[in-house]
N, C-alpha and C positions, 0 to 999 in steps of 0.2 A: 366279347368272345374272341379268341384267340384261333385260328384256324391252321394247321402243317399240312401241307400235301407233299406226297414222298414216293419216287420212286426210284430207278435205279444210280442215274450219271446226274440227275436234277438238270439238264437240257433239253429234255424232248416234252415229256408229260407233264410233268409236277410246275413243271414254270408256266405251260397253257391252264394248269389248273388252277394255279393260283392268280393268274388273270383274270381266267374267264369268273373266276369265284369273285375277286376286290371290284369287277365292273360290274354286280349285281349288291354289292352290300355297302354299307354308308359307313361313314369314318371312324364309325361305333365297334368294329372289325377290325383287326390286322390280322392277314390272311400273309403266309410265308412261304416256302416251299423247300426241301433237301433232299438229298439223293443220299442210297443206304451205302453206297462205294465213293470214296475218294479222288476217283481219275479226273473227275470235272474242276473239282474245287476252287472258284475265283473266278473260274469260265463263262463267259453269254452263254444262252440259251442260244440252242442251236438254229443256224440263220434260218431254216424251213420250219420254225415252231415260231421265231417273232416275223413270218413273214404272214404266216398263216391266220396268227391272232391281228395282224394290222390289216388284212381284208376284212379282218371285223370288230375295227375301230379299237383295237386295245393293242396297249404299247405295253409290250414285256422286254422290250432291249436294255434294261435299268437295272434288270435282276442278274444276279451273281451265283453260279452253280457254288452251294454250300455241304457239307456230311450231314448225314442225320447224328444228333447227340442222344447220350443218356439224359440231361437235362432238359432235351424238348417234352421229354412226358411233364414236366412241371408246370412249364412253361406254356403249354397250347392245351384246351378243351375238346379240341375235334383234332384228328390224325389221320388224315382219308389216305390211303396206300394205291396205286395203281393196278396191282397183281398181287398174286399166292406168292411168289419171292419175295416181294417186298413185305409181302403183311408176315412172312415166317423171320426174314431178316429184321423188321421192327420187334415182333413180340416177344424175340429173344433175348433184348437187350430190356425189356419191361422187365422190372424189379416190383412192381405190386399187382393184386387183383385191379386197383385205381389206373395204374397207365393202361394195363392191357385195356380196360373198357372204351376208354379213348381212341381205339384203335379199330379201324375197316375198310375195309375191300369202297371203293367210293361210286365202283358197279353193283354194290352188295355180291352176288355169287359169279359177278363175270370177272375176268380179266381185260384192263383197258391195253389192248396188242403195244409192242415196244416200236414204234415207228425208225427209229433209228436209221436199220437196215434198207430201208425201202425208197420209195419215191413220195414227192407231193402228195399222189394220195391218201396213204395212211398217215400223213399230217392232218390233211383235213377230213378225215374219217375221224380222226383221235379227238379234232376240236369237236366235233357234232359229239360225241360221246359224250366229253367233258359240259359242253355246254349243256344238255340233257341233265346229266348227273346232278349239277349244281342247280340246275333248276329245282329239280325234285327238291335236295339238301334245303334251299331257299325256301323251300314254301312250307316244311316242316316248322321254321322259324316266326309263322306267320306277321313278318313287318308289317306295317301300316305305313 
């Protein structure tokens, strides 16, 4: 299974998502992550998102802020969005009933807040979030 987490610059959320998500699932996964805007593109994750994930043992300094494409609908199974901008910015570019189904909120009807702007804490708010979320997403899969 193929996994995209997506949100706005790919620096703040979507690269803890995609951590926190490839430190729970086995090599059987490629778990990725993209932002729906351009401005990051090539960039680390931002230093309060891989400082936040190495308090809890997972290393995101490897990852590379990338665009979300028209070809990730092909390419990935799951499409988890951080927010209502990101899941309206993804579903626009969906060309089938098939990508849009791929595609959701990864709070289901919350928005995960854009840390950016703020301090330490809504980093490590953002990570409890994520880490929550992906549990749920994990045990739907029920691995053995």
């Amino acid at each position: 299974m193929k996994i995209l987490m997506v949100c706005l610059g790919n620096i703040c959320r979507s690269p803890l998502a995609e951590g926190i998500m490839r430190s729970k699932l086995n090599e059987d996964f490629f778990v990725d992550s993209a932002g729906t805007g351009d401005w990051h593109v090539g960039q680390l994750p931002d230093k309060r998102s891989i400082a936040i994930a190495k308090s809890y043992g997972i290393d995101i300094s490897m990852q590379r802020a990338r665009q979300f494409q028209v070809e990730d609908f092909d390419i990935f199974d799951r499409i988890f969005v951080m927010d209502a901008s990101n899941l309206k910015n993804v579903l626009v570019l969906a060309q089938t009933d098939e990508h849009r189904k791929k595609v959701r909120l990864i709070l289901n009807e919350k928005d995960v807040p854009d840390p950016y702007y703020g301090g330490d804490e809504g980093f490590a708010n953002v990570f409890r979030m994520l880490d929550e979320a992906t549990d749920e997403f994990v045990k739907t899969l029920n691995l053995k």
